[in-house]
GUTITOR-129941 format. One record per residue (C-alpha): residue number from 1; residue in three letters; x, y, z negated. Coordinates in nm, 4 decimals. Example, Ala and Ser with C-alpha at 12.3 -4.5 7.8 and 13.67 -1.06 7.14 Angstrom:
REM residues 2
PT resi resn       px       py       pz
PT    1  ala   1.2300  -0.4500  -0.7800
PT    2  ser   1.3670  -0.1060  -0.7140
***
This chain:
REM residues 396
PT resi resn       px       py       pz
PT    1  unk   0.0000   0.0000   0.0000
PT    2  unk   0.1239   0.3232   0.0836
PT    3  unk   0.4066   0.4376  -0.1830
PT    4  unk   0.3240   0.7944  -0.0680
PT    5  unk   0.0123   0.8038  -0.2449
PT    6  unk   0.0985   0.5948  -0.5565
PT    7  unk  -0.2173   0.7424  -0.8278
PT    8  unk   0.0623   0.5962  -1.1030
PT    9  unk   0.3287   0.7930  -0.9812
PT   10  unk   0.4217   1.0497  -1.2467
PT   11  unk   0.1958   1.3438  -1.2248
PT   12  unk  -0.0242   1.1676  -0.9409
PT   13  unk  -0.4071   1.1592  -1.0535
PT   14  unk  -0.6601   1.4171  -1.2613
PT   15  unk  -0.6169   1.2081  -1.5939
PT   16  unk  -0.2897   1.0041  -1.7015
PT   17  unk  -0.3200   0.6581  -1.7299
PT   18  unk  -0.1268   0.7606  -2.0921
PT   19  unk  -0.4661   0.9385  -2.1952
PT   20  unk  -0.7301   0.6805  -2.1827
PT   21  unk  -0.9117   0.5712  -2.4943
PT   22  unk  -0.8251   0.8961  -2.6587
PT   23  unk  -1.1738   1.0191  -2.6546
PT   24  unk  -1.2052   0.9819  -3.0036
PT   25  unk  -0.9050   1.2126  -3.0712
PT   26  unk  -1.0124   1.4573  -2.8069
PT   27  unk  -1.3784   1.4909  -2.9724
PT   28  unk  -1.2336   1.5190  -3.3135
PT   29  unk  -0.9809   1.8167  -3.1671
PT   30  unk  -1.3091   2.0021  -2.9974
PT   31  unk  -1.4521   1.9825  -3.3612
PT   32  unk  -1.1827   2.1356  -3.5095
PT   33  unk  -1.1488   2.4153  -3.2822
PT   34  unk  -1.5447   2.4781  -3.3208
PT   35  unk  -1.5138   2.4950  -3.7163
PT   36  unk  -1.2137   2.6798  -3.7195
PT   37  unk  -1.3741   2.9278  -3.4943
PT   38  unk  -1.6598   3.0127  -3.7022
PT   39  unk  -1.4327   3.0513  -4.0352
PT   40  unk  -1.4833   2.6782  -4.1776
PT   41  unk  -1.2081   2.5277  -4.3458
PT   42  unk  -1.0351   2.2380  -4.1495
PT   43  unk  -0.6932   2.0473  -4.1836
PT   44  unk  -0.4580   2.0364  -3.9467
PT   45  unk  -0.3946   1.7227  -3.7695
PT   46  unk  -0.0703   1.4426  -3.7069
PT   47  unk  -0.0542   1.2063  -3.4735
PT   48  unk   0.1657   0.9108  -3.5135
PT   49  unk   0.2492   0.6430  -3.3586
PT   50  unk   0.4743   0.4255  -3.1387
PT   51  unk   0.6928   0.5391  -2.8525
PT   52  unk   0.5090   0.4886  -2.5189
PT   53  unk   0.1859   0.5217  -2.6723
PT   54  unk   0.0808   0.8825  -2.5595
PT   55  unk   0.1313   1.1216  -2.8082
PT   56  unk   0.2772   1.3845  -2.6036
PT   57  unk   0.0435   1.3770  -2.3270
PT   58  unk  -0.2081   1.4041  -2.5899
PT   59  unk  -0.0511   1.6942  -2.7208
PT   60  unk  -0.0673   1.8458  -2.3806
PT   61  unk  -0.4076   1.7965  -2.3341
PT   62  unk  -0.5089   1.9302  -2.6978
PT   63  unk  -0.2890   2.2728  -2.6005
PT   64  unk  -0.5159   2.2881  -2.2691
PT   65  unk  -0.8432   2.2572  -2.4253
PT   66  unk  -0.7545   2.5278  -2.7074
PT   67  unk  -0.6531   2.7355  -2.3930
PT   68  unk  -0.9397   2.6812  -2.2364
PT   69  unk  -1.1198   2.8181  -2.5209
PT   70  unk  -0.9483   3.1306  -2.5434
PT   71  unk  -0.7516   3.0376  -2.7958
PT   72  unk  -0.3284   3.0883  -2.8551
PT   73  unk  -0.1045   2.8204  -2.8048
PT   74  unk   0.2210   2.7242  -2.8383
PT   75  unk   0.4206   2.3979  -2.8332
PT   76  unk   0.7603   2.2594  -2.9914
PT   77  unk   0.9854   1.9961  -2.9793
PT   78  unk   1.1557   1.9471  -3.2467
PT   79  unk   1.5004   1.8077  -3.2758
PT   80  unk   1.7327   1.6501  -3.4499
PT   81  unk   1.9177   1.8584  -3.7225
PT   82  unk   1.7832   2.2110  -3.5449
PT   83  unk   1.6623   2.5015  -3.6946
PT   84  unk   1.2733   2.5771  -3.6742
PT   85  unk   1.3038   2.9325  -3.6139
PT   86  unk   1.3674   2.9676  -3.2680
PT   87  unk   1.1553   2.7462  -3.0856
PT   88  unk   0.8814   2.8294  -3.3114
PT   89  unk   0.9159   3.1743  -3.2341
PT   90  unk   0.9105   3.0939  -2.8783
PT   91  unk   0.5942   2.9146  -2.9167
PT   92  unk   0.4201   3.1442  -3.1069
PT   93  unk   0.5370   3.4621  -2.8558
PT   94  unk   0.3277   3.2400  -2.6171
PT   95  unk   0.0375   3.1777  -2.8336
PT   96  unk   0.0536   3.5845  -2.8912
PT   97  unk   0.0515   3.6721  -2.5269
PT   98  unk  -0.2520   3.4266  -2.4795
PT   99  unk  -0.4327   3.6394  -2.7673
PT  100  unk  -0.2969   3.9896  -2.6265
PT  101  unk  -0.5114   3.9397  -2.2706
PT  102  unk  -0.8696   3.9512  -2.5018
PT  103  unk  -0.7032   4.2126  -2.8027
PT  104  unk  -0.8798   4.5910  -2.7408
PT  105  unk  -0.5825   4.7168  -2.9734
PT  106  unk  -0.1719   4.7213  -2.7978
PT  107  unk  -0.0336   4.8554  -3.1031
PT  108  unk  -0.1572   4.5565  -3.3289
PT  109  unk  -0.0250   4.3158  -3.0973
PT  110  unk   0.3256   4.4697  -3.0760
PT  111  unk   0.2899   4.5013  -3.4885
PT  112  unk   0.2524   4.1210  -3.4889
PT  113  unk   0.4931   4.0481  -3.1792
PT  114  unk   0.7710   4.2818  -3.4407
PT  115  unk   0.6785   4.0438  -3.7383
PT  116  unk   0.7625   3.7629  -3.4797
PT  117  unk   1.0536   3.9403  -3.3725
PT  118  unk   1.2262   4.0029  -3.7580
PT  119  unk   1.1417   3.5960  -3.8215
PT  120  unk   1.3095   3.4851  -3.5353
PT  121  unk   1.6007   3.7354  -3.5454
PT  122  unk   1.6745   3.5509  -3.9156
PT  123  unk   1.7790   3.2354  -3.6900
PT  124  unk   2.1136   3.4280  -3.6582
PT  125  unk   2.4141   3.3047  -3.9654
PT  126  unk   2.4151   3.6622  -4.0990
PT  127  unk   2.7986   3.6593  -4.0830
PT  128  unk   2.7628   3.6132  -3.6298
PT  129  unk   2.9300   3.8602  -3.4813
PT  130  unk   2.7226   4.1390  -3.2574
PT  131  unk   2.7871   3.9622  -2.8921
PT  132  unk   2.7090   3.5410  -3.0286
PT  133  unk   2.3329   3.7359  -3.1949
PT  134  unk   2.0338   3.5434  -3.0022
PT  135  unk   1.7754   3.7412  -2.8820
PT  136  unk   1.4657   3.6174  -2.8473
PT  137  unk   1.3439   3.8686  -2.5819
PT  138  unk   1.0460   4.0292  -2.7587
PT  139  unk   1.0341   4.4249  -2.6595
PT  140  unk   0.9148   4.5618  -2.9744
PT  141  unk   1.1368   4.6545  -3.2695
PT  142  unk   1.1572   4.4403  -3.5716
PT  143  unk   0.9435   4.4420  -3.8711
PT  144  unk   1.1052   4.5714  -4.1777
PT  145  unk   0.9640   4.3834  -4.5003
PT  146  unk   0.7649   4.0696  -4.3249
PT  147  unk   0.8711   3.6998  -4.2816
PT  148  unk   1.2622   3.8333  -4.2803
PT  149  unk   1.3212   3.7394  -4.6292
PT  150  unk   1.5713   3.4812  -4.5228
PT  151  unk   1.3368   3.2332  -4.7166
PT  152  unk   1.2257   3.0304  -4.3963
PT  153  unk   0.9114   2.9304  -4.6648
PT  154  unk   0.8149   3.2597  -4.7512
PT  155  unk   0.8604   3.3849  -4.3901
PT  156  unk   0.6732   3.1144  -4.2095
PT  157  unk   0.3411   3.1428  -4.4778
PT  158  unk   0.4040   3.5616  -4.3961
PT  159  unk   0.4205   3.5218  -3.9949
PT  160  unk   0.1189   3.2717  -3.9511
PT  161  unk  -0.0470   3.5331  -4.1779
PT  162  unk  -0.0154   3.7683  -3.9066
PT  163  unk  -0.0526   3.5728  -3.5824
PT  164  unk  -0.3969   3.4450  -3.7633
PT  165  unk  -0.5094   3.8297  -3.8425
PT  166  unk  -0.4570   3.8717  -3.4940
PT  167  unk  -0.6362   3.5496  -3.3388
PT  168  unk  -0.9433   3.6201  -3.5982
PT  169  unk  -0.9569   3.9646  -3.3913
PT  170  unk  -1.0974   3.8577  -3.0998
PT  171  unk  -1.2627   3.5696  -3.2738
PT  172  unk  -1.0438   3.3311  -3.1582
PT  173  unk  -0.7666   3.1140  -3.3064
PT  174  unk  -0.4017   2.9612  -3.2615
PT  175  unk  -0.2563   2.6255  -3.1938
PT  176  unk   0.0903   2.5034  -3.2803
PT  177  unk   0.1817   2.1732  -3.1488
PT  178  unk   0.4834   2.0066  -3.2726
PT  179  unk   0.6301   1.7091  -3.0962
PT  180  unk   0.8956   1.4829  -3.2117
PT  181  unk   0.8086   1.6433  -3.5414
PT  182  unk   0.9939   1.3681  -3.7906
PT  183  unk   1.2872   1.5618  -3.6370
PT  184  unk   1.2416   1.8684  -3.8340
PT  185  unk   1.4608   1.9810  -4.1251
PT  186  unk   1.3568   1.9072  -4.4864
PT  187  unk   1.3517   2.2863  -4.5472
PT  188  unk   1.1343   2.3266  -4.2493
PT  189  unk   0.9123   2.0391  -4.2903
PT  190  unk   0.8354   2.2054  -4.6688
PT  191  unk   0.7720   2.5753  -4.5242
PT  192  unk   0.5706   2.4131  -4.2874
PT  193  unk   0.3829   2.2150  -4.5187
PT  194  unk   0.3418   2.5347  -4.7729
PT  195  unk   0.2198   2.7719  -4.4746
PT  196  unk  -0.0358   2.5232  -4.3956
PT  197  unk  -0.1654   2.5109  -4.7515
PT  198  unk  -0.1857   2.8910  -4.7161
PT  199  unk  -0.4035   2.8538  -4.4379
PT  200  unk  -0.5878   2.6384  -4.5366
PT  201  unk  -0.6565   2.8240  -4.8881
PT  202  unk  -0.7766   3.1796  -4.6962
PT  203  unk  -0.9531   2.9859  -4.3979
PT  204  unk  -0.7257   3.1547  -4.1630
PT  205  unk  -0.7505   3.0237  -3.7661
PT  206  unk  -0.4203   2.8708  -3.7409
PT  207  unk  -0.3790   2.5138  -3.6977
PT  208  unk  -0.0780   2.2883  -3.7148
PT  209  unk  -0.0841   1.9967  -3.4587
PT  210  unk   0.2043   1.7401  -3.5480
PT  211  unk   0.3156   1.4428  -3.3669
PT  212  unk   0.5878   1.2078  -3.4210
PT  213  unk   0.6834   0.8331  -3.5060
PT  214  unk   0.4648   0.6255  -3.7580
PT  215  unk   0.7035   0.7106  -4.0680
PT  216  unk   0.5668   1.0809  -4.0069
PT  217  unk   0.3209   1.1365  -4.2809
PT  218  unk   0.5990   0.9555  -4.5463
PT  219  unk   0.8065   1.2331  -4.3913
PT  220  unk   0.4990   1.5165  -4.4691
PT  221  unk   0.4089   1.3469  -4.7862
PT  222  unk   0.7961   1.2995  -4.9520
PT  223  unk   0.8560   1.7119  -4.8792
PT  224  unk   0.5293   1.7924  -5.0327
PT  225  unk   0.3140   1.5813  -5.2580
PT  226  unk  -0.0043   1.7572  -5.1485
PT  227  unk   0.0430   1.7283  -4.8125
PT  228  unk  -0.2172   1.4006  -4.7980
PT  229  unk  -0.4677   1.7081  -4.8837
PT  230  unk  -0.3573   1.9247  -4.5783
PT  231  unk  -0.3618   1.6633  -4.2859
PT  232  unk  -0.5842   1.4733  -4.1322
PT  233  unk  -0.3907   1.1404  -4.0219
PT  234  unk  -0.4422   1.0027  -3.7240
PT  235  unk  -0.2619   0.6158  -3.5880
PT  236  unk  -0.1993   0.6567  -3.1967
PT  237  unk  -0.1941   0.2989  -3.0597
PT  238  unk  -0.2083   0.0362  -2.7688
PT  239  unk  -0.5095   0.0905  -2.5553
PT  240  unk  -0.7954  -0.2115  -2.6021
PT  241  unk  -0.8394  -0.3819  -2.3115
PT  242  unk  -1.1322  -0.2128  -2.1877
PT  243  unk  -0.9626   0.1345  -2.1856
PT  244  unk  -0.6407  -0.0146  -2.0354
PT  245  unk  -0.8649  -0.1801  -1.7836
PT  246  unk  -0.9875   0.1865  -1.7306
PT  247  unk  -0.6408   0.3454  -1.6944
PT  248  unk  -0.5846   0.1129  -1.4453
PT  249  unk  -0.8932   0.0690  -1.2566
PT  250  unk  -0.9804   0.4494  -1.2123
PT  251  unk  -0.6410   0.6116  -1.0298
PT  252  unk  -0.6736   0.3018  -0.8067
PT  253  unk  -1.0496   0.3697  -0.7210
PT  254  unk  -0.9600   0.7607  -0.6566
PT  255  unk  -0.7231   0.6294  -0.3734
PT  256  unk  -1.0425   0.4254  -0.2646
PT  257  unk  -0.8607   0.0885  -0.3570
PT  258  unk  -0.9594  -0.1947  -0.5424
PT  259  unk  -0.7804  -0.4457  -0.7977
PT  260  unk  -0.9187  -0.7900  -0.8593
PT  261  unk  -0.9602  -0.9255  -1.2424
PT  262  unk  -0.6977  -1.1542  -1.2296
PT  263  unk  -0.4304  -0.9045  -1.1479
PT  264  unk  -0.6209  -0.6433  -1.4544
PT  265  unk  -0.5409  -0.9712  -1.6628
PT  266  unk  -0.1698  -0.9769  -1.5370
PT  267  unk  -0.1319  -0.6216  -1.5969
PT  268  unk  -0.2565  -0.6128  -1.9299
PT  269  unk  -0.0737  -0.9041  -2.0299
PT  270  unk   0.2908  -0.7924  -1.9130
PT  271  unk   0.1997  -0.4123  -2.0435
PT  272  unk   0.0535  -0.5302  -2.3912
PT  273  unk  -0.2066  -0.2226  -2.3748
PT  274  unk   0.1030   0.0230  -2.3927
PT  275  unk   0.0117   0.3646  -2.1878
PT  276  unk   0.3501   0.3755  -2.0964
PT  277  unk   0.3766   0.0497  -2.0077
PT  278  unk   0.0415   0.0428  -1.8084
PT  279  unk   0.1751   0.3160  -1.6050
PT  280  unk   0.5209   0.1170  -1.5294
PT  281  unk   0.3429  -0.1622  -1.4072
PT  282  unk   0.0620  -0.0257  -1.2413
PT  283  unk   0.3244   0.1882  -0.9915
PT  284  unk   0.4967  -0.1230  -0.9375
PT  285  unk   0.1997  -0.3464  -0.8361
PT  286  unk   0.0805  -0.1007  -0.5990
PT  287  unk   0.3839  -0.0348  -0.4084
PT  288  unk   0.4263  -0.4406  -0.3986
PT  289  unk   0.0641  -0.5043  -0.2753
PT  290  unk   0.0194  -0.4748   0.1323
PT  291  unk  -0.3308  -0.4394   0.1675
PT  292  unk  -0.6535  -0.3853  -0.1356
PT  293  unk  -0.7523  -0.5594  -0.3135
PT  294  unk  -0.4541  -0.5785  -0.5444
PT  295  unk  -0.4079  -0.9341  -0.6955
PT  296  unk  -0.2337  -1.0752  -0.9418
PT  297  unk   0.0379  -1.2487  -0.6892
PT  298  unk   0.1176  -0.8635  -0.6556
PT  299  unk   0.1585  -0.7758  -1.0288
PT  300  unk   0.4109  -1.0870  -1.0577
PT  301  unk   0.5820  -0.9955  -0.7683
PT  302  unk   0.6204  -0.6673  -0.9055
PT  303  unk   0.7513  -0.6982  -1.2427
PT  304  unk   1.0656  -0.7328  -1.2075
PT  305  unk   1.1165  -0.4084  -1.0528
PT  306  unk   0.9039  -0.2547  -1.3103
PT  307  unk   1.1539  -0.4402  -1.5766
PT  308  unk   1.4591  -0.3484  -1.4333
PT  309  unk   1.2747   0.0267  -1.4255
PT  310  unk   1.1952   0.0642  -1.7739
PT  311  unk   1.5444  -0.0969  -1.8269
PT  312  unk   1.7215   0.1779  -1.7658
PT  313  unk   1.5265   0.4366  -1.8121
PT  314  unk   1.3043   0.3709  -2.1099
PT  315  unk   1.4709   0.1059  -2.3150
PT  316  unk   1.8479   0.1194  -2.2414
PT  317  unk   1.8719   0.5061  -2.2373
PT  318  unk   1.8062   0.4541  -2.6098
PT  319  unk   2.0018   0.1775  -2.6305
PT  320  unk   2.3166   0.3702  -2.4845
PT  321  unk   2.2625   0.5832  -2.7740
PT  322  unk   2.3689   0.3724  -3.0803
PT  323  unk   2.7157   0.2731  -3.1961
PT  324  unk   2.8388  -0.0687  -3.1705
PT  325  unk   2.7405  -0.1119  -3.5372
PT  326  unk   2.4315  -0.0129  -3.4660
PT  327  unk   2.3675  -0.2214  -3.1711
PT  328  unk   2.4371  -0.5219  -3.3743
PT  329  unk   2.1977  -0.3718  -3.6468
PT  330  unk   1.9368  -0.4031  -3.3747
PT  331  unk   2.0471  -0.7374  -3.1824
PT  332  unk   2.0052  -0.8900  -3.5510
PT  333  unk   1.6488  -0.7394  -3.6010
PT  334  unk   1.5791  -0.8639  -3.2637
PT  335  unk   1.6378  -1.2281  -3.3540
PT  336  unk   1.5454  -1.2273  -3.6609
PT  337  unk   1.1767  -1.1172  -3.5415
PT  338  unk   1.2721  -1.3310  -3.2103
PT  339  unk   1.2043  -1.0254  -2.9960
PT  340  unk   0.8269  -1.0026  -3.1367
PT  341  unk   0.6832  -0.6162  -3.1942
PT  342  unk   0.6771  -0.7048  -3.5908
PT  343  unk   0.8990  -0.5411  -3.8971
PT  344  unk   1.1793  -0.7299  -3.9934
PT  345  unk   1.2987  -0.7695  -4.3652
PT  346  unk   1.6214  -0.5396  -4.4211
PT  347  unk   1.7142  -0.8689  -4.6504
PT  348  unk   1.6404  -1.0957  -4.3691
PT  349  unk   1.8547  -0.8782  -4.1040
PT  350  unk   2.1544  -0.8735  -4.3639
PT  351  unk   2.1477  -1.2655  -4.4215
PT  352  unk   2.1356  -1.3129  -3.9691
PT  353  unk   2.4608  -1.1272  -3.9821
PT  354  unk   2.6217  -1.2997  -4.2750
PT  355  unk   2.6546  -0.9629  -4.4648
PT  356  unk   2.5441  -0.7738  -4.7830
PT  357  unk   2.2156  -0.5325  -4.7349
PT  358  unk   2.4280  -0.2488  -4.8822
PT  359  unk   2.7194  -0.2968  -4.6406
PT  360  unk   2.4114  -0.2129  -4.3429
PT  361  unk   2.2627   0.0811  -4.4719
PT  362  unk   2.4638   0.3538  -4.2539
PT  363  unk   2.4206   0.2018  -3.9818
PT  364  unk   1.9946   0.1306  -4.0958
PT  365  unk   1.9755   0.5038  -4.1627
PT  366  unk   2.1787   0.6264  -3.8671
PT  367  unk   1.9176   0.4123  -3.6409
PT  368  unk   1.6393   0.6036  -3.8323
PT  369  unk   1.7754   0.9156  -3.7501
PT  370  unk   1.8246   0.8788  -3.3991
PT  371  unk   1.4200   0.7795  -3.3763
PT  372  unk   1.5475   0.3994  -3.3128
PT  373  unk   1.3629   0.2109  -3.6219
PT  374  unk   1.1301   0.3216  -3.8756
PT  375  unk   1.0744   0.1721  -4.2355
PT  376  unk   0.7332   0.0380  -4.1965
PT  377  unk   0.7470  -0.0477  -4.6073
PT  378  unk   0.9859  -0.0976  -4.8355
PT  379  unk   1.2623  -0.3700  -4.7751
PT  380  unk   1.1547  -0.3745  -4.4058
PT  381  unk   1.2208  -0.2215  -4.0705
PT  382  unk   1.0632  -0.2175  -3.7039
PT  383  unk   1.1846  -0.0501  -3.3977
PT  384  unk   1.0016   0.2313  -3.2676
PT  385  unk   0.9905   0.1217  -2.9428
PT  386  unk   0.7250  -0.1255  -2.7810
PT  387  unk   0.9146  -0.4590  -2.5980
PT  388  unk   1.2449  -0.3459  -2.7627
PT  389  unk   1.3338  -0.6507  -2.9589
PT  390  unk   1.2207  -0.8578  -2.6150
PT  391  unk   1.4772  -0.6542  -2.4359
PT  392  unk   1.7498  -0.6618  -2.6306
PT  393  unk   1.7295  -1.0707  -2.6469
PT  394  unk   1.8017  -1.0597  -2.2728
PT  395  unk   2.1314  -0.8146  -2.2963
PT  396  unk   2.4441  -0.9953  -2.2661
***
């Protein structure tokens, strides 16, 4: 079939294959922007969940229906031992210039936009000399006296004061969305967590949409012990059948093709349900298949290359990351499990490679860091990544 017109092809189609059976999370979202309009109180929301599951497409699609309701948005990713400041004053300099199209009054936007300018200019060591200062390319002067305490805490709960004042204006409100956000600092996950309680004390329109990996809310919950009160937690996870059926079926019938049951039951058994996965597959079967309908001779034909796809760029890209120590880490949890998507006991790992559990926590932690594993509970560990463990078994 023609290769041109692949509906699986990344960005082919009106609705990723990565964003079926996420109505649920959708409607919940369009409540939340309803309430918070009208001046209810409502919790801001994290999404966890697997790698490959969706979570950032969802996140896309939550910014675009906040958009299209004439609200502010911005989005992060976090990152590995980075600062908040910047990107979130990026994202927030777009949520502002969303709001500043509907605001009647210039001068209290550029008042907020300076508020935003004297938080982000804090990013700076205080000791950088004039020509290494970042910029962040707001045309207003600073604030004197708001969120440029130094206090990333105190400044955060002062600046989504004033980017809420501003969205309850025009009778609106603002989105944040945070991806990757497990990847924050402490310090930033706490000022985070404290501005949201602020918000959510004065009913102010601001919400705080997180996603990340499923140790996330032990993350939200370790930095602040009310944060259970703040969030509303949400698992992202494999699609059931029917909506993986659906991710499949509908790109397909767009292109006015047709797949027959046996090969939806080959798909959804080499793709376990996993968005990511779906999509992978999917491409694959319909550049394989010569004519409609496509069967399931197709989706075996076309696995490997999907395999050898996701090889590279989804699984060993990660892979290339760790350390030799580390790779053995993960080798061990992949036998030990015998390449199965299940938690492994840390006890369990340690006895496969002959060695005491204390001897393995660096390079444990190191793989937690680098967004490898997770600690699914106490005394055990699972990767974060669907199929990993079945991978790694066939690596010489």
């Amino acid at each position: 079939m023609d290769p041109v017109r692949n509906p699986f092809a990344p960005g082919a189609g009106q609705r990723p294959p990565e964003l079926a059976g996420r109505d649920r999370e959708v409607d919940a979202f369009e409540v939340v922007l309803e309430r918070v309009a009208r001046g209810r109180p409502e919790r801001s929301l994290v999404l966890s969940g697997l790698r490959g599951v969706g979570k950032t497409v969802l996140l896309g699609e939550l910014r675009s229906m906040a958009v299209r309701r004439g609200w502010g948005a911005g989005k992060v990713e976090a990152r590995p031992e980075a600062g908040l400041r910047r990107p979130l004053s990026a994202a927030l300099h777009r949520a502002i210039r969303d709001l500043a199209v509907r605001h009647r009054a210039p001068d209290r936007v550029d008042e907020v936009l300076g508020v935003l300018k004297a938080f982000a200019l804090k990013a700076n060591p205080a000791d950088a000399k004039l020509r290494d200062r970042w910029q962040p390319g707001i045309d207003v002067p600073a604030a004197q006296g708001r969120a440029d305490s130094g206090d990333v805490e105190i400044d955060l709960v002062e600046l989504f004061t004033e980017v809420a004042e501003l969205a309850a204006d025009v009778g609106t409100g603002v989105a944040l969305l945070i991806d990757e956000m497990q990847d924050l600092r402490p310090e930033d996950v706490s000022a985070l967590c404290a501005a949201c309680h602020e918000l959510s004390q004065s009913g102010a329109p601001l919400v705080v949409v997180g996603a990340g990996l499923p140790h996330l809310p032990a993350v939200l919950s370790a930095s602040k012990s009310y944060s259970e009160r703040l969030f509303r937690y949400v698992r992202i996870d494999r699609l059931a059948r029917s909506d993986a059926d659906h991710a499949v079926i509908a790109p397909i019938e767009r292109e006015e093709a047709e797949i027959t049951s046996e090969a939806l039951d080959a798909l959804f058994s080499v793709s376990g349900g996993y968005p990511y996965f779906v999509q992978a597959y999917g491409k694959a079967a319909w550049d394989a298949a010569p004519r409609a309908p496509i069967g399931s001779d197709d989706v075996r034909l076309a696995a490997p290359e999907a395999e050898g796809e996701l090889a590279v760029g989804f699984f060993g890209s990660r892979y290339e990351r760790a350390t030799p120590a580390e790779r053995e880490y993960l080798r061990a949890m992949a036998e030990v499990v015998e390449g199965r998507d299940e938690a492994a006991g840390t006890s369990s790992v340690a006895e496969f490679l002959e060695r005491r559990p204390s001897s393995l926590s660096p390079a444990r932690d190191s793989l937690i860091k680098k967004g490898l594993v997770y600690s699914a509970e106490r005394g055990r560990i699972a990767f974060t990544v669907p199929h990993f463990g079945r991978y790694l078994l066939t690596q010489d």
